[in-house]
C-alpha positions in Angstrom: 1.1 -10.0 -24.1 4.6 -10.0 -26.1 3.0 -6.8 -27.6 2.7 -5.1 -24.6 5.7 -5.6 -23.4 7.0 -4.6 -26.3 5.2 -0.9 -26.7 6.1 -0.5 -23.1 10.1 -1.2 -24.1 9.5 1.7 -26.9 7.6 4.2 -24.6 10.6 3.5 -21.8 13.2 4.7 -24.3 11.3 7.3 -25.5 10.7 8.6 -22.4 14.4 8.2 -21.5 15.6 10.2 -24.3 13.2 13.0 -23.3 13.7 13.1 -20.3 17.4 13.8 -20.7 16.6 16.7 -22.9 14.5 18.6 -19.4 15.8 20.2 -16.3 13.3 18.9 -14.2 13.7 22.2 -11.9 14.5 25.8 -12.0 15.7 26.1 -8.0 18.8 28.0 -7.7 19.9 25.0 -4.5 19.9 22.7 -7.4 24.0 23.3 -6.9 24.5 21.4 -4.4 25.3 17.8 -4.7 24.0 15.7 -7.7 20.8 18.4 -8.2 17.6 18.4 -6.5 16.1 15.1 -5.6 13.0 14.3 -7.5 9.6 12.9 -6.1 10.0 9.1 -5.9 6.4 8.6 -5.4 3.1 7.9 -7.5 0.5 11.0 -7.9 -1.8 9.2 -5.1 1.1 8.8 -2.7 2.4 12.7 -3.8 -1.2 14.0 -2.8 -1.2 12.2 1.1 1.8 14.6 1.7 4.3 12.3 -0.2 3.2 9.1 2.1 4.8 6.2 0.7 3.7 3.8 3.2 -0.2 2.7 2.2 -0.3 -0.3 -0.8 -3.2 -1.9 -2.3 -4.0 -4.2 -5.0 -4.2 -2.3 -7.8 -1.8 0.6 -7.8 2.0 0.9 -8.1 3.8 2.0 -5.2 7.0 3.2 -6.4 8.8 3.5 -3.3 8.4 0.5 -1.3 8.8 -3.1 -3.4 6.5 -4.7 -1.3 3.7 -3.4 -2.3 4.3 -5.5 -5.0 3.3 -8.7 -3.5 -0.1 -7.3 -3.1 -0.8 -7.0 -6.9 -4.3 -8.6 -8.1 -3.9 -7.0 -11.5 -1.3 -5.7 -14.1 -0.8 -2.2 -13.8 0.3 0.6 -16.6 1.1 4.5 -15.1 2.4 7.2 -16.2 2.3 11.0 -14.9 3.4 14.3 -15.8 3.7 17.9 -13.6 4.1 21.1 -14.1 5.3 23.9 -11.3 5.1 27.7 -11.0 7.5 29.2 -8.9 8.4 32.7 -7.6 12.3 33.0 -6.3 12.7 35.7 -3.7 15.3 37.7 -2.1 16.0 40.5 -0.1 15.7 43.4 -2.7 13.4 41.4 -5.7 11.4 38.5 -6.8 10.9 36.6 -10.3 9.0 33.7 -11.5 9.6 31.0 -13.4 8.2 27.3 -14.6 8.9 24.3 -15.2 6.9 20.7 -16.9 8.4 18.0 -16.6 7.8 14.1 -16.9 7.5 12.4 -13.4 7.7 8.4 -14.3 6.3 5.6 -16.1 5.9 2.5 -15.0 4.4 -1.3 -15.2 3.7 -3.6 -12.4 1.9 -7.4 -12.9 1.3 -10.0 -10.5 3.6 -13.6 -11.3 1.6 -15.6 -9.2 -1.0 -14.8 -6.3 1.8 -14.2 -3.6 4.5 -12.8 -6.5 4.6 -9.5 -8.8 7.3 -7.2 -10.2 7.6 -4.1 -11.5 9.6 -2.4 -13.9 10.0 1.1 -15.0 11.9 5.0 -15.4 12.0 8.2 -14.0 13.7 11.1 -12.8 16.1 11.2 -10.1 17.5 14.4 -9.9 17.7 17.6 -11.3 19.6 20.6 -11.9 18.4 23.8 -13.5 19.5 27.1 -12.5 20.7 30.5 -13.7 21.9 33.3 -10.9 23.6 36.1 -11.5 26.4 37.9 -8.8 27.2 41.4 -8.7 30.2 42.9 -6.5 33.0 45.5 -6.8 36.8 44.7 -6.7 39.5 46.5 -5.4 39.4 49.2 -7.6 36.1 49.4 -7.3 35.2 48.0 -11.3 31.9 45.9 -11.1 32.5 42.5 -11.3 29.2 40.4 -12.6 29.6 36.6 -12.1 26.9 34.6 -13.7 26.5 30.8 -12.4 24.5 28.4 -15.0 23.7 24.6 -14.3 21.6 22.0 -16.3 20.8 18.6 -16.5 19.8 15.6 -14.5 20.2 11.8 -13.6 17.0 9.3 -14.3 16.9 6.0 -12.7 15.6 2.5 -13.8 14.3 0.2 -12.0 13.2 -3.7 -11.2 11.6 -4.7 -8.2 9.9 -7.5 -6.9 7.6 -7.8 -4.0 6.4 -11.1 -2.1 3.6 -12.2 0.1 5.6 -14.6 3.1 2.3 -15.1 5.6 -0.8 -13.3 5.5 -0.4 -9.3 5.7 3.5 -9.5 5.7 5.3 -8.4 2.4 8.9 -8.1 1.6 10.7 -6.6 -1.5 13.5 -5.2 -2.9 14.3 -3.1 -5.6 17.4 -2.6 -7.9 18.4 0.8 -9.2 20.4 2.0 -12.1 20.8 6.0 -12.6 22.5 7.4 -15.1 23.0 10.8 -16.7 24.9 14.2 -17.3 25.8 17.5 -15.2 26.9 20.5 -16.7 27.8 23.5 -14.6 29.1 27.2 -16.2 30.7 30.2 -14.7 31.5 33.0 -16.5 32.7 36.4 -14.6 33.2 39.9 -16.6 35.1 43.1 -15.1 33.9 46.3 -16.3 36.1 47.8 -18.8 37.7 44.6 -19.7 36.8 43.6 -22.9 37.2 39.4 -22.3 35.7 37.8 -19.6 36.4 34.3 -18.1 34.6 31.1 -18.5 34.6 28.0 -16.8 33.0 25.1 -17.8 32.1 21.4 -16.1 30.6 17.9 -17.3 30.0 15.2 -15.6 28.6 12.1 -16.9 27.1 9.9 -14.1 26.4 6.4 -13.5 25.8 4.1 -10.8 23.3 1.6 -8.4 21.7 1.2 -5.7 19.3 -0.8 -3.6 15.8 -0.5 -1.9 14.4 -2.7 0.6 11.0 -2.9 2.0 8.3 -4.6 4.8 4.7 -4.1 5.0 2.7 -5.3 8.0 -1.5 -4.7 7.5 -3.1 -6.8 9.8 -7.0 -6.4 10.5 -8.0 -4.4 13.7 -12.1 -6.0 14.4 -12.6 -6.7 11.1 -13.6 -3.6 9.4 -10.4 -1.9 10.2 -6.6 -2.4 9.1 -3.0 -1.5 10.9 -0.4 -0.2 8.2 3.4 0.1 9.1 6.1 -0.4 6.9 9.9 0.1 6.8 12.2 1.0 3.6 16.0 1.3 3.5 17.4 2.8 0.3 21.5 1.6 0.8 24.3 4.1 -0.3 23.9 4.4 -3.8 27.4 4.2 -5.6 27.5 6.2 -8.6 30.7 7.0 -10.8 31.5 10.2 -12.6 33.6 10.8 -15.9 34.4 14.6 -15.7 35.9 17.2 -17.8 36.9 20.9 -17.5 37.1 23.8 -20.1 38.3 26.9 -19.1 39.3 30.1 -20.8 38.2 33.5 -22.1 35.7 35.6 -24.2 35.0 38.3 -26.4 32.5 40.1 -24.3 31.3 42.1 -27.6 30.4 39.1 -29.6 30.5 36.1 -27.2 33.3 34.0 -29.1 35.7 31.9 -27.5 39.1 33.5 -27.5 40.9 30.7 -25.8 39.7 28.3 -24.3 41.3 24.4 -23.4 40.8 21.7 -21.5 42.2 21.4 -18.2 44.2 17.9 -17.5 42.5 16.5 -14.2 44.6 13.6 -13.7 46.9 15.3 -11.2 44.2 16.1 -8.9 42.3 12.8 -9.4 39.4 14.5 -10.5 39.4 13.0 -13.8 36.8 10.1 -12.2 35.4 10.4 -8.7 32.9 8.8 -7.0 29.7 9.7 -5.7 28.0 8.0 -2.7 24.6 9.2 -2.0 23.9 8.2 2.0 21.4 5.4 3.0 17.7 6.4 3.8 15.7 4.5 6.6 11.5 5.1 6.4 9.5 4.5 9.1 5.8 4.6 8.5 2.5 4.2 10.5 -1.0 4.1 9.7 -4.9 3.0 10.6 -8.0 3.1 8.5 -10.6 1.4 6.8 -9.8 -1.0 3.2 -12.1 1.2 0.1 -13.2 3.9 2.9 -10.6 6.2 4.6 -6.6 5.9 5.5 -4.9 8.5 7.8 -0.7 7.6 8.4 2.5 9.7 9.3 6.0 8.7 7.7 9.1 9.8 9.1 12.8 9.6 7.5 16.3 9.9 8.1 19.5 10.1 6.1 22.9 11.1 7.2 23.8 13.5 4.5 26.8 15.4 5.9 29.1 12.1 5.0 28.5 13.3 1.2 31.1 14.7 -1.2 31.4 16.1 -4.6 35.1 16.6 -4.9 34.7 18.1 -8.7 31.9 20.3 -7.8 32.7 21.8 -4.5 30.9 25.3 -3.6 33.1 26.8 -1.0 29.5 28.2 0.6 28.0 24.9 0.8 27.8 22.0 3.2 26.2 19.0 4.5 24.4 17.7 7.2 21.7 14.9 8.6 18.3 15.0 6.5 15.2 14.2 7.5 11.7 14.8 6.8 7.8 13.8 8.4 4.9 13.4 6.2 1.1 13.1 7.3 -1.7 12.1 5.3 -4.7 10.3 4.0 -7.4 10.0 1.9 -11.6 9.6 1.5 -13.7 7.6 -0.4 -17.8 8.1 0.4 -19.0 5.1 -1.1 -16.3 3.2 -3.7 -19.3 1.2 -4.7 -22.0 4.0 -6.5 -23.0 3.4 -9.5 -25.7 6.4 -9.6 -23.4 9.1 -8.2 -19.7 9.7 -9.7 -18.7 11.9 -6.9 -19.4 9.4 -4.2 -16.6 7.0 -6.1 -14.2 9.7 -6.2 -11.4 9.4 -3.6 -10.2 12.4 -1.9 -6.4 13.2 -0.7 -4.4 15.6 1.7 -1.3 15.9 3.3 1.7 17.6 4.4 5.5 17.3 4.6 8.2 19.0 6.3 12.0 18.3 6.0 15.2 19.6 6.9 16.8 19.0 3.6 20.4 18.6 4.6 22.1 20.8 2.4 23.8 24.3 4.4 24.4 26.9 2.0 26.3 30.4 3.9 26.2 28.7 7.3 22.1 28.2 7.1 20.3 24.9 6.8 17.4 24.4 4.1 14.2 23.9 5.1 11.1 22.7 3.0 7.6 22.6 3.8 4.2 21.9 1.6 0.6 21.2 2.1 -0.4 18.5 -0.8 -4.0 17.3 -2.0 -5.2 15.5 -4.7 -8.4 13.7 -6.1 -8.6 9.8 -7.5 -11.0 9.7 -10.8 -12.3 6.4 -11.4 -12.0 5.9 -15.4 -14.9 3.6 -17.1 -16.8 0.5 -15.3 -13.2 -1.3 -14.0 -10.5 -0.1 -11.6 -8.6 2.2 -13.7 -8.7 6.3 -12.7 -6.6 9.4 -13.5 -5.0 11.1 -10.7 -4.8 14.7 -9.7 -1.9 16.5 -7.1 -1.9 19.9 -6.5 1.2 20.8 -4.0 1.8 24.4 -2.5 4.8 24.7 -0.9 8.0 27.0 0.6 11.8 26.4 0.2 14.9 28.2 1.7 14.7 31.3 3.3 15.9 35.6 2.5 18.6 35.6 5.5 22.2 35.1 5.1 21.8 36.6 1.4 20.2 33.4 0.2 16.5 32.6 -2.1 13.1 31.8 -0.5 11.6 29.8 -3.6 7.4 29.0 -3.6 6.0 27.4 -5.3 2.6 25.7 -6.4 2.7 22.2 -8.4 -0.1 20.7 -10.6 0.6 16.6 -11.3 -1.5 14.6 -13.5 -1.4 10.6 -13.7 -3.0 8.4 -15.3 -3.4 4.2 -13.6 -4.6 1.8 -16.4 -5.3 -1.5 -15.2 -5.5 -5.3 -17.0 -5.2 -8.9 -16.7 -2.1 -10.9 -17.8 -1.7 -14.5 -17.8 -5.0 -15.6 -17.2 -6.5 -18.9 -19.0 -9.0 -18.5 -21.6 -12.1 -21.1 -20.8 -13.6 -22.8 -23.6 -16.8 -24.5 -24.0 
């Protein structure tokens, strides 16, 4: 067991360093904010629309702790993604892509009522490149180019726990961390140097996740799922610094650039507080058969602030997003035919984001399924999500982004801490 936990320790740090290194995302709204907000779900939950509502016994649910409470079995996963996207305006379109890690994690039950999980992965993300092209007074072109990478991750330690039969609580504890770096260069035609602006940030903070689960049985065969989660502010500190100056536009050397003192404007460290999220979820089906639920959440965004990054074109406002989904399993219990033992998964999501960029909210939308691969004679399987989806919109000068997403996962599962019998 010490071994384990061990090789797990090494594959989180690992993971941690690489995960650093990637952008996560390659969306031009990843300027607003802290970056785009990453999937803080499991394949299976990504492929029933993003549902994070349905637990079991032998899978990690990353988003609501007490799911935890229900563990028979220790459980190892880990998955990976990779999207396509096309980015489209008024006059053109482009594609680009991005693969990217999506979280590793281990879960293991303490006693038969008790289990805890522990893992890493991506919180948010920001990866973009846009380029601006206007006229000045005296009509020279003026091309401003706006660059931004980096991303937080987040590690985690929850605990879930079974208080009467069907009713689980949890909680979780949160600690992201990471770096932001945003550029802005602008260049006059016929000027030889152009201007540069550069911003770091180095982030850090914590926050909270609590969770209930209700599944009572409905005649027997049949089970009642609803569930609540409420994600508290998270408070998160930010060291900043700021280089500005000029450039050779011939050879792309510094001329002079320095650091700007940000103690007079307090911006020298701020403080980021990302706005609670309440989940509501709601579901019916049948234990090893078929699920169908519906999720709906709510965050009041437009509280948020990021004093050192603050777009003059962007605002805030109250998020919120609705998820449906379920899944299929013809007969978990075939031996002769694989298919049967195959489970099958669909959804969809829709959310107003909360971000306003030029006076126009964000919208996202995507239609999710995905397929559960049972892996040898025991409960372990591989996990597929494919996600096609729309982002943003061409009015008010502004980038539709689509996009198509493939996820793989793979859900290993053991025994820990059980008594060897000896004859």
């Amino acid at each position: 067991m010490v071994k384990k936990i061990v090789l797990l320790i090494l594959c989180l740090t690992a993971i941690a360093s690489y995960s650093q290194s990637g952008n996560g995302t390659v969306s031009p709204y990843s300027f607003g904010g802290i970056g785009d907000f990453r999937p803080q779900t499991t394949i299976e939950n990504q492929a029933m629309g993003g549902l994070s509502m349905y637990t079991d016994s032998i899978h990690v649910n990353l988003n609501n702790p007490a799911a935890y409470g229900k563990l028979k079995l220790v459980t190892y996963t880990a998955a990976g993604g990779h999207k396509e996207v096309i980015l489209k305006d008024f006059t053109e379109k482009q594609s680009s892509s991005v693969t990217s890690l999506q979280y590793i994690s281990l879960a293991f039950p303490i006693t038969p009522k008790l289990g805890m999980g522990i893992g890493i992965l991506p919180y948010t993300a920001v990866g973009y490149n846009v380029l601006s092209e206007t006229t000045n007074a005296t009509q020279d072109t003026v091309l401003n180019q706006y660059t931004g990478d980096g991303g937080l991750n987040k590690v985690y330690l929850s605990a879930g726990y079974e208080i009467t039969k069907n009713l689980h609580v949890g909680a979780t504890v949160n600690f992201s961390f990471g770096n932001l770096q945003y550029q802005s260069v602008q260049s006059i035609e016929g000027i030889q140097y152009g201007t540069i602006d550069v911003r770091k940030s180095e982030i850090n903070g914590y926050d909270f996740n609590y969770g209930a689960t209700y599944t009572p049985r409905i005649k027997k065969k049949y089970t009642l799922f609803s569930s609540v989660t409420v994600n508290t502010q998270g408070n998160l500190v930010s060291s900043n610094t700021e280089r500005l100056g000029s450039f050779s536009l011939a050879t792309g050397e510094e001329i002079e650039v320095r650091d700007v003192n940000l103690e007079p404007a307090n911006l020298r460290n701020t403080e980021l507080k990302i706005p609670t999220r309440t989940t509501f979820g709601l579901g019916f089906g049948r234990e090893r058969k078929w699920f169908f639920g519906a999720e709906y959440s709510f965050q009041d965004a437009s509280s948020f602030r990021n004093d050192f990054i603050d777009p003059a074109n962007i605002a805030y406002e109250e998020a919120n997003t609705l998820r449906v989904g379920g899944y299929f399993v013809p007969d978990y219990a075939s031996f002769a035919k694989y298919m049967k033992r195959i489970t099958y998964r669909a959804g969809a999501h829709t959310s107003k984001t909360g971000l306003i960029v030029n006076n126009t909210s964000i919208h996202d939308f995507g239609i999710t399924f995905g397929l559960g691969l049972p892996v040898g004679g025991g409960f372990s399987n591989m996990n597929v999500g494919f996600e096609y989806g729309k982002r943003g919109t061409t009015v008010a000068d502004l980038i539709e982004e689509t996009y198509f997403k493939v996820s793989v996962g793979l859900s290993f599962n053991d025994k820990w801490f059980q008594k060897r019998k000896i004859n």
